[in-house]
PyMOL Python script that loads the backbone (N, CA, C, O; Angstrom):
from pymol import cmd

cmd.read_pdbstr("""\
ATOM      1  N   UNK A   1      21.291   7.643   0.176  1.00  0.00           N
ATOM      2  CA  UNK A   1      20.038   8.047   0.775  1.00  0.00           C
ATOM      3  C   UNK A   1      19.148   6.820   0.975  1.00  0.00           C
ATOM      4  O   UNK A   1      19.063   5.940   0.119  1.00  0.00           O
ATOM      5  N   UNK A   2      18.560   6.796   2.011  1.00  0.00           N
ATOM      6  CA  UNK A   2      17.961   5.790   2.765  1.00  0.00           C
ATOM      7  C   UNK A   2      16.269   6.014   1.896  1.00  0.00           C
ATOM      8  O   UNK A   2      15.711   7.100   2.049  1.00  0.00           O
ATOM      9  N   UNK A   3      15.467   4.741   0.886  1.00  0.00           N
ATOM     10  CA  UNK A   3      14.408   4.761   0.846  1.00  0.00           C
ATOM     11  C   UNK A   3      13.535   4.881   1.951  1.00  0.00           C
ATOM     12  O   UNK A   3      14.165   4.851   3.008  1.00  0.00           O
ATOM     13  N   UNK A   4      11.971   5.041   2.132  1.00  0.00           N
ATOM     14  CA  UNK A   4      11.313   4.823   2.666  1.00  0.00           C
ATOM     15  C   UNK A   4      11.126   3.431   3.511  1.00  0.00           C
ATOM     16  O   UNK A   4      10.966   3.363   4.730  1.00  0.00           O
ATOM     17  N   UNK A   5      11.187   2.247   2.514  1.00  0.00           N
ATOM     18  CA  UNK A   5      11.153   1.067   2.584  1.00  0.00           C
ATOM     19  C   UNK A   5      12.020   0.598   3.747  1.00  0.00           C
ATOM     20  O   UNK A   5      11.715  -0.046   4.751  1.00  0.00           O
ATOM     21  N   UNK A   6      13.491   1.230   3.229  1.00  0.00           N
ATOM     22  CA  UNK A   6      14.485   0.708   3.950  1.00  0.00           C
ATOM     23  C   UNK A   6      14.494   1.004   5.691  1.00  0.00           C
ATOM     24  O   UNK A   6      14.933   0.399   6.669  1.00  0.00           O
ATOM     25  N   UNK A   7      13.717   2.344   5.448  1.00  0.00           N
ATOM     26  CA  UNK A   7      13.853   3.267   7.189  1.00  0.00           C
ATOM     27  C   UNK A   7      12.832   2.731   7.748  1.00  0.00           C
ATOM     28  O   UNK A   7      12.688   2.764   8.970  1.00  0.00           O
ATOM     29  N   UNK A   8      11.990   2.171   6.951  1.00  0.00           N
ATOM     30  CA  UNK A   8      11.121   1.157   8.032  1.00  0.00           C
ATOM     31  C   UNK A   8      11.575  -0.109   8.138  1.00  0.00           C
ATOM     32  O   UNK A   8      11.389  -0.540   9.276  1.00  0.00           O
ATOM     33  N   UNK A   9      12.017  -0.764   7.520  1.00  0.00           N
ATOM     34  CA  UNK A   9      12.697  -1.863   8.003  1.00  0.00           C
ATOM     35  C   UNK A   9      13.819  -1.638   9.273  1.00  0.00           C
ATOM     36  O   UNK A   9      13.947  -2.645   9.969  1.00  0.00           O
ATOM     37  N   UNK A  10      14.445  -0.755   9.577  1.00  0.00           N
ATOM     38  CA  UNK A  10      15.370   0.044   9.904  1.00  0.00           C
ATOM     39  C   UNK A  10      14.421  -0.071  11.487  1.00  0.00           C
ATOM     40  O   UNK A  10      14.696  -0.833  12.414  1.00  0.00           O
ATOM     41  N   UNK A  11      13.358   0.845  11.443  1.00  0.00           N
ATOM     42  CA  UNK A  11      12.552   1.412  12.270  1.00  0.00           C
ATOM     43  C   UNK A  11      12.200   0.108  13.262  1.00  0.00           C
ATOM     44  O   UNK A  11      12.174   0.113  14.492  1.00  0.00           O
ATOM     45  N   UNK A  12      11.964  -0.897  12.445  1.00  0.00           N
ATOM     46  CA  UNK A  12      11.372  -2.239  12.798  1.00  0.00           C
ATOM     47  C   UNK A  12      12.340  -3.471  13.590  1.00  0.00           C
ATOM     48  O   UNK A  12      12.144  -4.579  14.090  1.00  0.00           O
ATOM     49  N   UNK A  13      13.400  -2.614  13.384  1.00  0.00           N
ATOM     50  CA  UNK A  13      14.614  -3.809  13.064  1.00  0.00           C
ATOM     51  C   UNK A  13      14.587  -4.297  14.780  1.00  0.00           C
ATOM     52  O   UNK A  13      15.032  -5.444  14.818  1.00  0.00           O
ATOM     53  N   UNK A  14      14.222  -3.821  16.174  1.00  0.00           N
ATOM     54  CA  UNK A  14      14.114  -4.342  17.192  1.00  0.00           C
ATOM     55  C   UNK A  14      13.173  -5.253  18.342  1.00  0.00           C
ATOM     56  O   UNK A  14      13.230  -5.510  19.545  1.00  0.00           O
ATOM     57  N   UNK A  15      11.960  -5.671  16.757  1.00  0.00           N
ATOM     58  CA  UNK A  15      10.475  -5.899  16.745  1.00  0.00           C
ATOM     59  C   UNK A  15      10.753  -7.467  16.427  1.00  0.00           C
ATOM     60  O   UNK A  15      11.721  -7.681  15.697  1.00  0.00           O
ATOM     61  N   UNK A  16       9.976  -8.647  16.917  1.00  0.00           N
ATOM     62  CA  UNK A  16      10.128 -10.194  15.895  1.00  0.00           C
ATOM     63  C   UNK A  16       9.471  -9.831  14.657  1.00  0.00           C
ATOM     64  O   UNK A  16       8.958  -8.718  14.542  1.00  0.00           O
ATOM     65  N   UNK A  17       9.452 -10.488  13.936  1.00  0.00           N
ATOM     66  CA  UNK A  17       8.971 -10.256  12.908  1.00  0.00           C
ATOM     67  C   UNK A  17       7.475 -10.816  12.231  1.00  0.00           C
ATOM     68  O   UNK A  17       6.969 -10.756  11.110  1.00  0.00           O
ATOM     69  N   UNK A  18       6.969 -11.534  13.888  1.00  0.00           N
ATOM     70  CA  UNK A  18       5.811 -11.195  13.954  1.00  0.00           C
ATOM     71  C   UNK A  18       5.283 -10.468  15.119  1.00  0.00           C
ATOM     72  O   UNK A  18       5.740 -10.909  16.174  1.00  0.00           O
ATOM     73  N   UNK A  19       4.348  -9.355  15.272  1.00  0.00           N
ATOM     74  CA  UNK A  19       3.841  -8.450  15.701  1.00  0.00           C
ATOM     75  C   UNK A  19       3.058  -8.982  16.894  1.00  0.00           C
ATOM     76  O   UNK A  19       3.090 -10.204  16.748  1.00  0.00           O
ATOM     77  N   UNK A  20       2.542  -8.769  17.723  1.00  0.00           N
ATOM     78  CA  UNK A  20       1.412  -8.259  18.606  1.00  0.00           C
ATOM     79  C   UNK A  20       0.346  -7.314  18.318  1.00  0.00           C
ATOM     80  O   UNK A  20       0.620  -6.675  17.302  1.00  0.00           O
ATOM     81  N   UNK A  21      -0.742  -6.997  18.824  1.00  0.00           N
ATOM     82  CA  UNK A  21      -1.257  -5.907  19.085  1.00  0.00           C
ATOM     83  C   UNK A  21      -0.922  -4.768  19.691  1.00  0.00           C
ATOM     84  O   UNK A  21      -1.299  -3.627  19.422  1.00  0.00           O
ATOM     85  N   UNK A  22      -0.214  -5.126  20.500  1.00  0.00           N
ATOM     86  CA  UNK A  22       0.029  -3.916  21.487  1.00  0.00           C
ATOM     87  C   UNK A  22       1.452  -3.454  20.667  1.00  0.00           C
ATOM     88  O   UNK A  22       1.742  -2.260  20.750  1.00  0.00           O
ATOM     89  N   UNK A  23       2.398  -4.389  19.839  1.00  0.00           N
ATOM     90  CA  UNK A  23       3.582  -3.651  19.705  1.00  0.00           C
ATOM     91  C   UNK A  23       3.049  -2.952  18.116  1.00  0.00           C
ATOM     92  O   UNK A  23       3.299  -1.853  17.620  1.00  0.00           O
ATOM     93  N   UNK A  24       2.405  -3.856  17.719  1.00  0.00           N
ATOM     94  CA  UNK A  24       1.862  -3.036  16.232  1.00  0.00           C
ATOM     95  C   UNK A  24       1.512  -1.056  16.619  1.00  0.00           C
ATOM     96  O   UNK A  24       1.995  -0.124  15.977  1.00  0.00           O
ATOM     97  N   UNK A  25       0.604  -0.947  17.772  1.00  0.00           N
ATOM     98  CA  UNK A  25       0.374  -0.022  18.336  1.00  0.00           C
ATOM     99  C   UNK A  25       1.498   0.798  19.071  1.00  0.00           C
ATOM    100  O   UNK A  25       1.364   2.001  19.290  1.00  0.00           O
ATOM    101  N   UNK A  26       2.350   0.253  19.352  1.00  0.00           N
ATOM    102  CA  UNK A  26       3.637   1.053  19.789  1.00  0.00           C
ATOM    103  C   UNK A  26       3.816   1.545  18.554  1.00  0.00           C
ATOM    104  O   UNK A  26       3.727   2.772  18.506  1.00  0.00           O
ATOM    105  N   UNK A  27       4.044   0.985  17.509  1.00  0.00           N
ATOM    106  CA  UNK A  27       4.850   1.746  15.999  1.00  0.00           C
ATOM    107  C   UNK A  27       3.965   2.639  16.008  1.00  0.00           C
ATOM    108  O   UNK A  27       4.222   3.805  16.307  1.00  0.00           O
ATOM    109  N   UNK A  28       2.643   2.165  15.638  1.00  0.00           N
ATOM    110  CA  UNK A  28       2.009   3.116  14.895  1.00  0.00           C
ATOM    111  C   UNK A  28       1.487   3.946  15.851  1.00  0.00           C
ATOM    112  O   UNK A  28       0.353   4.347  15.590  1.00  0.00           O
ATOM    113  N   UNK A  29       2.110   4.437  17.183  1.00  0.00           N
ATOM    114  CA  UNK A  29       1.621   5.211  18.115  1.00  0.00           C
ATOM    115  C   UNK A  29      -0.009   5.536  18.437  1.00  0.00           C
ATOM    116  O   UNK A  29      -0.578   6.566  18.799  1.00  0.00           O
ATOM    117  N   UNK A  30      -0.383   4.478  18.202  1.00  0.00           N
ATOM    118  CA  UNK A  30      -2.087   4.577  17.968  1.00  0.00           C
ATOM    119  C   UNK A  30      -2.988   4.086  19.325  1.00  0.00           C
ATOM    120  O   UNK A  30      -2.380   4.261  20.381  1.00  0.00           O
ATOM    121  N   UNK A  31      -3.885   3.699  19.409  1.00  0.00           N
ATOM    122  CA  UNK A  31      -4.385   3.148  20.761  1.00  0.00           C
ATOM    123  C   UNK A  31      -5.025   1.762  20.020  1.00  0.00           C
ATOM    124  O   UNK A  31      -5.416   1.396  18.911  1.00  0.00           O
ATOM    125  N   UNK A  32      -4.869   1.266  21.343  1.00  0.00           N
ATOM    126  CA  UNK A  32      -5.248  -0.587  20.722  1.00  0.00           C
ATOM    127  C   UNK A  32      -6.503  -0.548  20.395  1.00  0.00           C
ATOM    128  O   UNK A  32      -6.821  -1.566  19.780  1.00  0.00           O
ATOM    129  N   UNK A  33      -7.327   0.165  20.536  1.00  0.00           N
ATOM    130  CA  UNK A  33      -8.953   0.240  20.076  1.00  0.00           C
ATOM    131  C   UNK A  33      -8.769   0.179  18.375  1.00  0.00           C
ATOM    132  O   UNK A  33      -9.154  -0.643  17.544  1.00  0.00           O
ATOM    133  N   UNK A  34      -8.043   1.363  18.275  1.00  0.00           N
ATOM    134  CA  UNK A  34      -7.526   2.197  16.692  1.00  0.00           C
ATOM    135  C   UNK A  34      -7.288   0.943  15.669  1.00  0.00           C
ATOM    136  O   UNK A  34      -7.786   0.656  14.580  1.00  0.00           O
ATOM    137  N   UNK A  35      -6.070   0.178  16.700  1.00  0.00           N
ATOM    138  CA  UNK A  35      -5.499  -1.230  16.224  1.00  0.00           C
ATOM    139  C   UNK A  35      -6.283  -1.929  15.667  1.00  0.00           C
ATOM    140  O   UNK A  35      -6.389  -2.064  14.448  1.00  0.00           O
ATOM    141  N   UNK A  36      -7.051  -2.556  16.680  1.00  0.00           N
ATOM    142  CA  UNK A  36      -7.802  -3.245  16.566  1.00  0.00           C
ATOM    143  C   UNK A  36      -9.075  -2.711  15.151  1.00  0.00           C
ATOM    144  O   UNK A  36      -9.404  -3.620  14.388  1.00  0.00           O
ATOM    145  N   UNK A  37      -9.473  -1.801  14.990  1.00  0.00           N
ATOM    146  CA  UNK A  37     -10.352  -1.390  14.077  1.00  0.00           C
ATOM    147  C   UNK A  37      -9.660  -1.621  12.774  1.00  0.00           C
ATOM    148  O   UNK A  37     -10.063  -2.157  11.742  1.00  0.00           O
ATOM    149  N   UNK A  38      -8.479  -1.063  13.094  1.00  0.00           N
ATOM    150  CA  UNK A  38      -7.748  -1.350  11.410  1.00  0.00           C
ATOM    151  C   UNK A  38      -7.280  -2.961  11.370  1.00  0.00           C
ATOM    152  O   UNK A  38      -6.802  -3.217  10.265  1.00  0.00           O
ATOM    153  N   UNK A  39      -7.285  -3.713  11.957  1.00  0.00           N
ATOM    154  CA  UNK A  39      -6.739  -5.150  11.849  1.00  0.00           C
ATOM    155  C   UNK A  39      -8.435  -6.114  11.012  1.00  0.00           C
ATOM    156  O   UNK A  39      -8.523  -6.947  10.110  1.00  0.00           O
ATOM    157  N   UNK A  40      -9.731  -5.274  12.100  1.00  0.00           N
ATOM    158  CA  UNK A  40     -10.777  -6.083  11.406  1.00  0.00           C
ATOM    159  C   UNK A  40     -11.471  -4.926  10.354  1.00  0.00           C
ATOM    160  O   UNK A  40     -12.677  -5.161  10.277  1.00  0.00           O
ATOM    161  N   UNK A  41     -11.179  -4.051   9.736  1.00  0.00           N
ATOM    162  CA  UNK A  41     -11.485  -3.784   8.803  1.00  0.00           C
ATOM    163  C   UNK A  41     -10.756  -4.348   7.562  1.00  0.00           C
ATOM    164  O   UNK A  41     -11.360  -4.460   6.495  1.00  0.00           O
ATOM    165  N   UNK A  42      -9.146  -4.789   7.731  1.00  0.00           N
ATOM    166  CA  UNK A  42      -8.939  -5.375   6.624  1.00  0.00           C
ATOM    167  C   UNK A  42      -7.532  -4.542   6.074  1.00  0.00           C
ATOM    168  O   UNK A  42      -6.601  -4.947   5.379  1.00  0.00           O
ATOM    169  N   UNK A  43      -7.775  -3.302   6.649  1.00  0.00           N
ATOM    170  CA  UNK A  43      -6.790  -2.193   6.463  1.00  0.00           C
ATOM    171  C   UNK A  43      -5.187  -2.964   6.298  1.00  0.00           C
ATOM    172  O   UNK A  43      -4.460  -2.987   5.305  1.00  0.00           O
ATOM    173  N   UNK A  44      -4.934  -3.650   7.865  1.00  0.00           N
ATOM    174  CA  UNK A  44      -3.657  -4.458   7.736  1.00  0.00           C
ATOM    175  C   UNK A  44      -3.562  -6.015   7.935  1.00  0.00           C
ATOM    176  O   UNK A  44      -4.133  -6.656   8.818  1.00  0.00           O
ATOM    177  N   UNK A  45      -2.690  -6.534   6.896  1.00  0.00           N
ATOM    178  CA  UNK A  45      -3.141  -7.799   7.141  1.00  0.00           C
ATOM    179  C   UNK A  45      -2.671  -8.981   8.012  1.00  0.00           C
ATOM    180  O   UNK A  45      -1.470  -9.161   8.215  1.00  0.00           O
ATOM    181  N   UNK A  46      -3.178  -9.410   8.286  1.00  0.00           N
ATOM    182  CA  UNK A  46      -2.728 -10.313   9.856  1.00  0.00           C
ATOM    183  C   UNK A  46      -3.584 -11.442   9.623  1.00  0.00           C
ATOM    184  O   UNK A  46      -4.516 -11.651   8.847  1.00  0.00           O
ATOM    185  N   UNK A  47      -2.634 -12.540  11.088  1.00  0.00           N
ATOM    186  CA  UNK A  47      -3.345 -13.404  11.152  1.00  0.00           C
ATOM    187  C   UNK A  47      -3.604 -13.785  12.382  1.00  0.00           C
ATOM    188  O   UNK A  47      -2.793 -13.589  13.287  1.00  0.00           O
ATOM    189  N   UNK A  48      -5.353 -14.677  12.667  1.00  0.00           N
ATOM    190  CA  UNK A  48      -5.731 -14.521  13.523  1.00  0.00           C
ATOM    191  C   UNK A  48      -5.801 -16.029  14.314  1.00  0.00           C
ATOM    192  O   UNK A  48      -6.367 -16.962  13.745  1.00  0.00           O
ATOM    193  N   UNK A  49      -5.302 -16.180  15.420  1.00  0.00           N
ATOM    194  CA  UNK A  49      -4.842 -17.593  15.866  1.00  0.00           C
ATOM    195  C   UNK A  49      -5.835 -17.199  17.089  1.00  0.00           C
ATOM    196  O   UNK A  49      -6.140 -16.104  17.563  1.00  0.00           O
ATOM    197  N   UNK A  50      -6.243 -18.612  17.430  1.00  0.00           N
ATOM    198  CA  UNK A  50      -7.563 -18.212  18.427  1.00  0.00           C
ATOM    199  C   UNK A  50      -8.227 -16.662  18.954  1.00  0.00           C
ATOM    200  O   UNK A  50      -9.007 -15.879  18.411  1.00  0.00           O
ATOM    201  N   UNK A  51      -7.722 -16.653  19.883  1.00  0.00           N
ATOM    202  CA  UNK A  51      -8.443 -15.100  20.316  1.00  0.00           C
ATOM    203  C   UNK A  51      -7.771 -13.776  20.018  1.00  0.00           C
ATOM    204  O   UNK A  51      -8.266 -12.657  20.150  1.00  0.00           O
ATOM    205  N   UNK A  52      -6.443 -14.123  19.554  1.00  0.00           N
ATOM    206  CA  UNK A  52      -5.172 -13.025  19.134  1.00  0.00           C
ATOM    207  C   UNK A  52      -5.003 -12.799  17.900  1.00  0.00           C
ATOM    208  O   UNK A  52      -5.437 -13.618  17.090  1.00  0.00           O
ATOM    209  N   UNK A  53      -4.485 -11.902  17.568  1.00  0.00           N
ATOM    210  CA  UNK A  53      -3.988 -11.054  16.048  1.00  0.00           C
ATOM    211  C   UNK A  53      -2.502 -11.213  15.966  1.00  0.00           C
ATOM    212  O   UNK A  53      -1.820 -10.837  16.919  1.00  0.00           O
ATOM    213  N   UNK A  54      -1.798 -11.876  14.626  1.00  0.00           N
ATOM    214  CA  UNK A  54      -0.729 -11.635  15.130  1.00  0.00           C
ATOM    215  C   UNK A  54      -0.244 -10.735  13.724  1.00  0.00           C
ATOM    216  O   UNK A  54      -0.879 -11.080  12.727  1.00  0.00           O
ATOM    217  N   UNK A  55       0.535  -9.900  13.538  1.00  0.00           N
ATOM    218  CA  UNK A  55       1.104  -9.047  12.181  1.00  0.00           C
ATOM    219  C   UNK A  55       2.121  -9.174  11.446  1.00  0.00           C
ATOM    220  O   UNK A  55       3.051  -8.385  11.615  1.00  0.00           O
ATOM    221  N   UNK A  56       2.181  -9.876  10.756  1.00  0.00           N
ATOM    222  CA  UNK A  56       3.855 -10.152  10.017  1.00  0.00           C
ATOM    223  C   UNK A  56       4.458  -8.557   9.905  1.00  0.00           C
ATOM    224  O   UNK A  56       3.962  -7.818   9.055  1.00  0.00           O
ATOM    225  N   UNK A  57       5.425  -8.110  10.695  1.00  0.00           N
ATOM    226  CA  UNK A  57       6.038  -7.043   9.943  1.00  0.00           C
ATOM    227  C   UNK A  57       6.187  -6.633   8.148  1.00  0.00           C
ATOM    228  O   UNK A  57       5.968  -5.594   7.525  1.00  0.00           O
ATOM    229  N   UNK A  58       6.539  -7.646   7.843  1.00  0.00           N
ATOM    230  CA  UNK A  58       6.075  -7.454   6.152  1.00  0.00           C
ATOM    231  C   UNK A  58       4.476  -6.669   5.765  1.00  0.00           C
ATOM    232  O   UNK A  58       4.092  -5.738   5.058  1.00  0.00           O
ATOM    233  N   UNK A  59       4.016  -7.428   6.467  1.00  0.00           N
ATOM    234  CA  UNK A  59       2.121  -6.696   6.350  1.00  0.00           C
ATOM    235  C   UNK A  59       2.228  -5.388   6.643  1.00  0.00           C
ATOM    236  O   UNK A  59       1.812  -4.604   5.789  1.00  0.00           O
ATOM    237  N   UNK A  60       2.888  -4.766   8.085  1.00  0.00           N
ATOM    238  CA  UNK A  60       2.860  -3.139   8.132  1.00  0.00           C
ATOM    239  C   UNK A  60       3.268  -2.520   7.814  1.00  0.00           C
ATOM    240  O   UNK A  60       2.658  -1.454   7.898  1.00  0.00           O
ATOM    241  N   UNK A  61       4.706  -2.452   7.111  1.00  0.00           N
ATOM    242  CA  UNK A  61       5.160  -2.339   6.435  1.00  0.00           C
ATOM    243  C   UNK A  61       4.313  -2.257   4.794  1.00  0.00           C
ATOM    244  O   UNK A  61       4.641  -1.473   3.904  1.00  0.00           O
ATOM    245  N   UNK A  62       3.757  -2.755   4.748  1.00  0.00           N
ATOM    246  CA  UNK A  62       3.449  -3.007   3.090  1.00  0.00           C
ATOM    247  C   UNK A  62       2.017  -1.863   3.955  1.00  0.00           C
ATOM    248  O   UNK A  62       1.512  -1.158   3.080  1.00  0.00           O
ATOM    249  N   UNK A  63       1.568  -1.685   4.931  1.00  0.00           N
ATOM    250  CA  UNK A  63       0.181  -0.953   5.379  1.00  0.00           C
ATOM    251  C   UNK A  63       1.078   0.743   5.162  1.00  0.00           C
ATOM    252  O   UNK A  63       0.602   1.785   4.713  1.00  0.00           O
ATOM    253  N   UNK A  64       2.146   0.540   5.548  1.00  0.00           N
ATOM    254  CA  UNK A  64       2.977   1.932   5.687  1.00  0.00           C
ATOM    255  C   UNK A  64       3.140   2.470   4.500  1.00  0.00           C
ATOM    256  O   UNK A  64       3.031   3.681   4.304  1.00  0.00           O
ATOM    257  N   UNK A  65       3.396   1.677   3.669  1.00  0.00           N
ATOM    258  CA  UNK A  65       4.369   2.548   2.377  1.00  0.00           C
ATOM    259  C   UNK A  65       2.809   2.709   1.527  1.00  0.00           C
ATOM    260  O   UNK A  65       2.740   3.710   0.815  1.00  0.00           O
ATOM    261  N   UNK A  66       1.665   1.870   1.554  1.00  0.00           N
ATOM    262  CA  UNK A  66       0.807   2.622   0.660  1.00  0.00           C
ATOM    263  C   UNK A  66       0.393   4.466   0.794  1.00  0.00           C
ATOM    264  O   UNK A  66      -0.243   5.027  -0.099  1.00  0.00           O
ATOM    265  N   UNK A  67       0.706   4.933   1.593  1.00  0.00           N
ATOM    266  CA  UNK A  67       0.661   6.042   1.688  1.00  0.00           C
ATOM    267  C   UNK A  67       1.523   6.968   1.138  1.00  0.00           C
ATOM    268  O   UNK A  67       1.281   8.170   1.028  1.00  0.00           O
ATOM    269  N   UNK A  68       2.496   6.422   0.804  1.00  0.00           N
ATOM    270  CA  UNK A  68       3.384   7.197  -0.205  1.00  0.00           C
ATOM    271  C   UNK A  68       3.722   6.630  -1.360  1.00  0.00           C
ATOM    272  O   UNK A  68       4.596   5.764  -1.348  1.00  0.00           O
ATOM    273  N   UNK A  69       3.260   6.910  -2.256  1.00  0.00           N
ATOM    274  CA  UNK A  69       3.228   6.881  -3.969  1.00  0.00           C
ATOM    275  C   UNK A  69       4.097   6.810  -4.486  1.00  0.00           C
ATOM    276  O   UNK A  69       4.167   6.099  -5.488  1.00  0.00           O
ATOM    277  N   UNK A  70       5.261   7.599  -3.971  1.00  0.00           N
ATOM    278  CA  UNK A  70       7.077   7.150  -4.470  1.00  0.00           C
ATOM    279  C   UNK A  70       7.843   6.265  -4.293  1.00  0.00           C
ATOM    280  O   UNK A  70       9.023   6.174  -4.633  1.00  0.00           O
ATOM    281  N   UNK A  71       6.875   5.224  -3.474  1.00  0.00           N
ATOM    282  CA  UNK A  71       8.054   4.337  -3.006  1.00  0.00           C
ATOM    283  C   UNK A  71       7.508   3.315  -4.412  1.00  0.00           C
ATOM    284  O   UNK A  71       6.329   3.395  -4.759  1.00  0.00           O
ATOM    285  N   UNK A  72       8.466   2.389  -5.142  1.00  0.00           N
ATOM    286  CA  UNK A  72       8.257   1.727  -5.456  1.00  0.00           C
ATOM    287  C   UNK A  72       7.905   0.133  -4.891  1.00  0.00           C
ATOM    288  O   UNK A  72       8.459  -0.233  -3.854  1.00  0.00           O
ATOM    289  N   UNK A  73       7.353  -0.413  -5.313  1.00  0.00           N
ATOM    290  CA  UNK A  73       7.176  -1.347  -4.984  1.00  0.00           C
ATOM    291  C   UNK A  73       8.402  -2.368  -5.588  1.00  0.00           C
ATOM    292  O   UNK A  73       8.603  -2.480  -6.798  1.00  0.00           O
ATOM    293  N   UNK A  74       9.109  -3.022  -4.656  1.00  0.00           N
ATOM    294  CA  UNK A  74      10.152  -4.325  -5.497  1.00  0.00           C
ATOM    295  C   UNK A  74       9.606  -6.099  -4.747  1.00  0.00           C
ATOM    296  O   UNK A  74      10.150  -7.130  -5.141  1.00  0.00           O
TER     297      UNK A  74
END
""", "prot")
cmd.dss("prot")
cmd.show_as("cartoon", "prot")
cmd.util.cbc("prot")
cmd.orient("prot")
């Protein structure tokens, strides 16, 4: 049986493994406004190179699984 952890890595696996805005927003089926609110609130963590955001997959990933309490952390 496939963890949580793993099915997002899984989920991710056709993404670089650093993000965009717009593809962060493809995963999380959200609108880039949405994105954008959760990137400068702090919610997910990224980094910001002149005028762009960029998302280590590790970061959304680690934004994903806080929502479920069973996953352990390794």
């Amino acid at each position: 049986m496939m963890t949580h952890r793993e099915a997002y890595r899984v989920m991710l696996q056709g993404y670089p493994d650093v993000l965009n805005i717009e593809q962060m927003c493809e995963i999380l089926k959200i609108s880039t406004k949405t994105g954008y609110r959760l990137l400068k609130d702090g919610q997910i963590q990224n980094l910001k190179i002149g005028r762009s955001y960029r998302i280590p997959k590790a970061h959304l990933v680690a934004y994903l699984i806080q929502f479920d309490p069973s996953i352990v952390q390794a």
